[in-house]
BARO-695086 format. One record per atom (N, C-alpha, C, O, CB): x, y, z. Coordinates in steps of 0.2 Angstrom, whole numbers, padded with zeros to 4 digits, always signed. Glycine has a CB too. Example, Ala and Ser with C-alpha at 12.3 -4.5 7.8 and 13.67 -1.06 7.14 Angstrom:
// BARO-695086
+0066-0028+0039;+0062-0022+0039;+0066-0016+0039;+0071-0017+0042;+0057-0022+0045;+0064-0011+0035;+0068-0005+0036;+0064+0000+0039;+0067+0006+0040;+0070-0003+0029;
***
This chain:
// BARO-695086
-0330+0124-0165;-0326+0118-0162;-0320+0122-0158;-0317+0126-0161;-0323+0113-0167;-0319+0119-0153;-0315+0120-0148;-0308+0118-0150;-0307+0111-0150;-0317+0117-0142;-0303+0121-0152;-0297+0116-0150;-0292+0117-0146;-0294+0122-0143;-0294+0114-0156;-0285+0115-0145;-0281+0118-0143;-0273+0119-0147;-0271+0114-0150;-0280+0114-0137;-0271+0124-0148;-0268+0128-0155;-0263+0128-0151;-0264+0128-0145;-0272+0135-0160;-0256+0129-0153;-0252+0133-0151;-0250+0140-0153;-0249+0142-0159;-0249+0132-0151;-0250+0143-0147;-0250+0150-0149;-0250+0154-0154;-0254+0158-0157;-0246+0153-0146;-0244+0151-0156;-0243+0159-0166;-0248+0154-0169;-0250+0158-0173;-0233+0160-0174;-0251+0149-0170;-0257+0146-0173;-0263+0150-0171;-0266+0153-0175;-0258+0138-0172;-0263+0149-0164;-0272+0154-0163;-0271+0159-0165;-0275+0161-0170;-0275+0156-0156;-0267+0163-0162;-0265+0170-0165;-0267+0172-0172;-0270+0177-0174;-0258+0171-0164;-0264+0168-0175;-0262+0169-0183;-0273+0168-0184;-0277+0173-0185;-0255+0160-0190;-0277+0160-0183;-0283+0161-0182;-0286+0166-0181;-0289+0168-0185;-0283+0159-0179;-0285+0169-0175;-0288+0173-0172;-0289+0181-0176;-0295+0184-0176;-0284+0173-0167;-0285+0182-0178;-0282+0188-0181;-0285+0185-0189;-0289+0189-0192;-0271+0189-0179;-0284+0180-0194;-0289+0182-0197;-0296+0182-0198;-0298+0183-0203;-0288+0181-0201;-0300+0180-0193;-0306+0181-0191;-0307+0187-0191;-0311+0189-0195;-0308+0178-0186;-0305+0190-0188;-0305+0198-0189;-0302+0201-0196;-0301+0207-0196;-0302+0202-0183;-0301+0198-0198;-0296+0203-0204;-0291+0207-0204;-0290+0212-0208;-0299+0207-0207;-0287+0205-0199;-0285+0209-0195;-0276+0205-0200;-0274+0199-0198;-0287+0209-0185;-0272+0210-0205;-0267+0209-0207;-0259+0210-0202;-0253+0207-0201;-0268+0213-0213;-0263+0216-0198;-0256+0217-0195;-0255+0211-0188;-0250+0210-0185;-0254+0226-0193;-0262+0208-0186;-0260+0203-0181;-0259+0195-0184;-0257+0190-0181;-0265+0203-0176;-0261+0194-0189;-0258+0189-0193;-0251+0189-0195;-0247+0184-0196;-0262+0188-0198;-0249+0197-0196;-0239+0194-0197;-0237+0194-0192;-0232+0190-0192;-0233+0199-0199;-0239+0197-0187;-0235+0198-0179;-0234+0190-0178;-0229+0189-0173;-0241+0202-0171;-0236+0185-0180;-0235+0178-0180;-0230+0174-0183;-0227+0168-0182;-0239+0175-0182;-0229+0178-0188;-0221+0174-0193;-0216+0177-0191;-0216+0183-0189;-0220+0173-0202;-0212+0173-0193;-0204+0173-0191;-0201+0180-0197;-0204+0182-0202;-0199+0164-0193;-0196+0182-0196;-0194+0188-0202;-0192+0186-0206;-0193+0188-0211;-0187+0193-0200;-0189+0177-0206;-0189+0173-0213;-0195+0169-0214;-0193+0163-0214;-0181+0169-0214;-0200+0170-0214;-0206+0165-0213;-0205+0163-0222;-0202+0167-0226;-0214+0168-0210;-0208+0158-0223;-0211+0156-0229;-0219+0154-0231;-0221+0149-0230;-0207+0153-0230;-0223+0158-0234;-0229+0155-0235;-0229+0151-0239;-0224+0152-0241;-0234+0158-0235;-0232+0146-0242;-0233+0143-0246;-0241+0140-0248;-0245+0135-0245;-0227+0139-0245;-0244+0144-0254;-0252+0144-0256;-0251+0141-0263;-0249+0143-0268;-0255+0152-0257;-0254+0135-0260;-0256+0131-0268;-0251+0130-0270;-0251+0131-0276;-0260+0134-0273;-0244+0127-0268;-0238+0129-0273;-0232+0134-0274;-0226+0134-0274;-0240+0130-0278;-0236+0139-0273;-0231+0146-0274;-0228+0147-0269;-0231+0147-0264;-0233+0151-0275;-0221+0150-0268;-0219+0153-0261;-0217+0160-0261;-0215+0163-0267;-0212+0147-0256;-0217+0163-0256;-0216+0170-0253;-0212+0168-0249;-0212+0163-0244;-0223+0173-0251;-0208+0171-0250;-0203+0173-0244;-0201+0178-0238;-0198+0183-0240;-0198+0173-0246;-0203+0177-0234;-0201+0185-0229;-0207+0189-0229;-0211+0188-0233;-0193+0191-0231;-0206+0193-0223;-0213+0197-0224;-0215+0200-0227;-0222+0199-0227;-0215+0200-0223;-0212+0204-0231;-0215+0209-0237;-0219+0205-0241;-0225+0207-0242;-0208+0212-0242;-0216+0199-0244;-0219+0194-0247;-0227+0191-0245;-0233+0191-0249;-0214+0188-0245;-0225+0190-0239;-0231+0186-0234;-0236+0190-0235;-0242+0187-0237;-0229+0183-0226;-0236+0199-0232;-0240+0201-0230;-0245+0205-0238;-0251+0206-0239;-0237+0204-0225;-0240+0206-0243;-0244+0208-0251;-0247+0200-0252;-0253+0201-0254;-0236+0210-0258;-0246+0194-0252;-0249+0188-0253;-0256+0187-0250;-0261+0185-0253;-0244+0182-0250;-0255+0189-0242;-0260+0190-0238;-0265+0195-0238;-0271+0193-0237;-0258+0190-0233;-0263+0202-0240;-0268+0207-0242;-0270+0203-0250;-0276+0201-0249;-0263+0216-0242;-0269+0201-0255;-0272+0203-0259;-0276+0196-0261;-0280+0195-0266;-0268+0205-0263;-0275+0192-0256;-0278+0185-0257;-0282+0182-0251;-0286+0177-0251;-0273+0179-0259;-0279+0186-0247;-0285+0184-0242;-0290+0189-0239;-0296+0188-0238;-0282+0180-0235;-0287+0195-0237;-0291+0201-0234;-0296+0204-0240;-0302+0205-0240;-0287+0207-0231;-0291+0206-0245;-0296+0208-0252;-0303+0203-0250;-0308+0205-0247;-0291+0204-0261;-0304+0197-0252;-0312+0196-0253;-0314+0191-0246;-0319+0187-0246;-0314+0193-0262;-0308+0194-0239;-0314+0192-0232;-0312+0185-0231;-0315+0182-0227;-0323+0192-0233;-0307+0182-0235;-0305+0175-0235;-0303+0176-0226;-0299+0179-0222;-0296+0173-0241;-0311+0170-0225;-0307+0168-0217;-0308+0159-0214;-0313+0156-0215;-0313+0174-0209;-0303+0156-0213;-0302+0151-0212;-0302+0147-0205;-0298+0147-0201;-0296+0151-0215;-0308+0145-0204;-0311+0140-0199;-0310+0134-0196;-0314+0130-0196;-0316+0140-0200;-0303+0133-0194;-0300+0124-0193;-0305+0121-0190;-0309+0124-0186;-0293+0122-0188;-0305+0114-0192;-0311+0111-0187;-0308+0106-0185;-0310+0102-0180;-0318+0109-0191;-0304+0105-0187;-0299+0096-0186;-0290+0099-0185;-0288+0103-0189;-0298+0089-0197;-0288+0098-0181;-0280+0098-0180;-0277+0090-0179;-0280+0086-0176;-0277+0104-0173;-0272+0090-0181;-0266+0084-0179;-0259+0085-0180;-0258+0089-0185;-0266+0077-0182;-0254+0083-0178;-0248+0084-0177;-0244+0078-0183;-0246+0072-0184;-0247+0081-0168;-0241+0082-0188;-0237+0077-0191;-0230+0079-0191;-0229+0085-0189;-0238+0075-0198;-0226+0074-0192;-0219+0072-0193;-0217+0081-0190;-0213+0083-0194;-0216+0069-0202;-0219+0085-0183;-0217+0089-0181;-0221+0095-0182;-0220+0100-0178;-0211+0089-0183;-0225+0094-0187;-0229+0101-0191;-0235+0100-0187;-0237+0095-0184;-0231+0101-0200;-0238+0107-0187;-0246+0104-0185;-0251+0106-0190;-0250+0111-0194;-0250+0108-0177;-0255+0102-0191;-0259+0100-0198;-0267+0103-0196;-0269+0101-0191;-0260+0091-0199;-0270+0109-0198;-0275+0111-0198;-0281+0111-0204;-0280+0115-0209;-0273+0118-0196;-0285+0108-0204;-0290+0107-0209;-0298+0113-0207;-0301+0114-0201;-0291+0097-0209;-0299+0114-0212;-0308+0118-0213;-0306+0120-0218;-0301+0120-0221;-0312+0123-0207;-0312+0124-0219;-0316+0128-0224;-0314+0135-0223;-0313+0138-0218;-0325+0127-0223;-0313+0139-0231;-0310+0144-0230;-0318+0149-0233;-0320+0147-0238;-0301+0144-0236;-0320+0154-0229;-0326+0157-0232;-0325+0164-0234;-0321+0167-0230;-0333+0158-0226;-0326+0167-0239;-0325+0171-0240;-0331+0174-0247;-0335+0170-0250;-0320+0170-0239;-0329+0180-0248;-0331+0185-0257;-0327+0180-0263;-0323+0184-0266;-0327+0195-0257;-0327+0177-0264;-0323+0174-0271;-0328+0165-0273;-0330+0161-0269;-0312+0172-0267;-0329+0164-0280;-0330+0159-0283;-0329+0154-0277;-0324+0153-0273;-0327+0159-0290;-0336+0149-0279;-0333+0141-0273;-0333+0142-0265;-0333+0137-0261;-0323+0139-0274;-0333+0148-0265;-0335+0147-0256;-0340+0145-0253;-0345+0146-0256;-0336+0153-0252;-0340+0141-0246;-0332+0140-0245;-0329+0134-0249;-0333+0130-0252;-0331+0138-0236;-0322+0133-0249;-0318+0129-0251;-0311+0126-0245;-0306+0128-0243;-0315+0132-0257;-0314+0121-0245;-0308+0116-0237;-0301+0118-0239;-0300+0118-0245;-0308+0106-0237;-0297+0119-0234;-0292+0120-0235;-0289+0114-0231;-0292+0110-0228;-0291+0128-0234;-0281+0114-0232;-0276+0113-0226;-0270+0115-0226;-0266+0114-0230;-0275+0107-0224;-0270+0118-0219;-0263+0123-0217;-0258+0119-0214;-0260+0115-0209;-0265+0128-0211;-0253+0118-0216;-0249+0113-0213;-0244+0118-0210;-0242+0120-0215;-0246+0108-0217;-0241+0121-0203;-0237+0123-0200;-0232+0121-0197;-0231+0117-0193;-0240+0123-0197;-0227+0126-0200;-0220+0124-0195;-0217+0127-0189;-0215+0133-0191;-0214+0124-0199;-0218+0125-0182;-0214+0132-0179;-0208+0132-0178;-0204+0127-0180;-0216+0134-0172;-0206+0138-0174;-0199+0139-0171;-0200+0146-0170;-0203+0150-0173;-0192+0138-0176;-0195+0145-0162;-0194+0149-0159;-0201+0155-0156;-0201+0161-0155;-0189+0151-0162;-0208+0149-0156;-0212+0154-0156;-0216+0158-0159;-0219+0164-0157;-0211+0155-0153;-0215+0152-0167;-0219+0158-0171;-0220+0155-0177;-0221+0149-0175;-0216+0165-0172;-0221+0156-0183;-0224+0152-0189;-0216+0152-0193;-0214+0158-0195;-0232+0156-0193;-0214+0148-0193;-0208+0146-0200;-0210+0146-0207;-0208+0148-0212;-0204+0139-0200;-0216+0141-0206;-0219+0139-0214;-0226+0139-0213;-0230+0136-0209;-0216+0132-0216;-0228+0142-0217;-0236+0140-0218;-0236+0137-0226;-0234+0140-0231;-0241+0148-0218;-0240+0131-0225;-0240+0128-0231;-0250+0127-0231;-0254+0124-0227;-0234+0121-0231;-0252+0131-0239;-0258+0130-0240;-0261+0128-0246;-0259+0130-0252;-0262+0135-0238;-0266+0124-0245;-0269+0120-0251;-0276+0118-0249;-0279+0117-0244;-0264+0112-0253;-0277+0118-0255;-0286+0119-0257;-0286+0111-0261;-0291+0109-0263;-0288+0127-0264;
***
């Protein structure tokens, strides 16, 4: 599916389709926060150990098929495929920007 993303959204996309960790940080902010299932990570160091060991470790790659816009965030829904039990399992990314880049990543299964 075709959509129209903003930039640090495709990017970040883009980049894990390939598995590619260092173009998935080039997207958050130096204070970004991720937030997986609950837990949060603060800043990069954070984001990028969270990201290597739970998403590149076993190929975790996340396919949006649905986007919309809430109360400012943009809302990204699909299926996360990967090497781990339950694949795939739908996810949704809920997105905050600023200044051109990802503030918050919020994800749940």
């Amino acid at each position: 599916m075709t959509m129209r993303l903003p930039k640090p959204i495709a990017d970040y996309v883009d980049a894990n389709a390939r598995l590619d960790i260092d173009g998935m940080m080039q997207t958050f902010l130096d204070d970004a926060l991720l937030i997986d299932n609950g837990r949060r990570y603060a800043g990069l160091a954070e984001i990028r150990k969270r990201l290597k060991e739970e998403a590149i470790a076993v190929g975790a790659i996340f396919t949006p098929d649905a986007v919309r816009e809430d109360d400012g965030d943009v809302v990204l829904e699909g299926p996360v495929h990967g090497d781990f039990p339950g694949s795939p399992i739908r996810f949704t990314y809920r997105v905050t920007l600023a200044n051109d880049a990802i503030k918050t990543l919020e994800m749940t299964a």
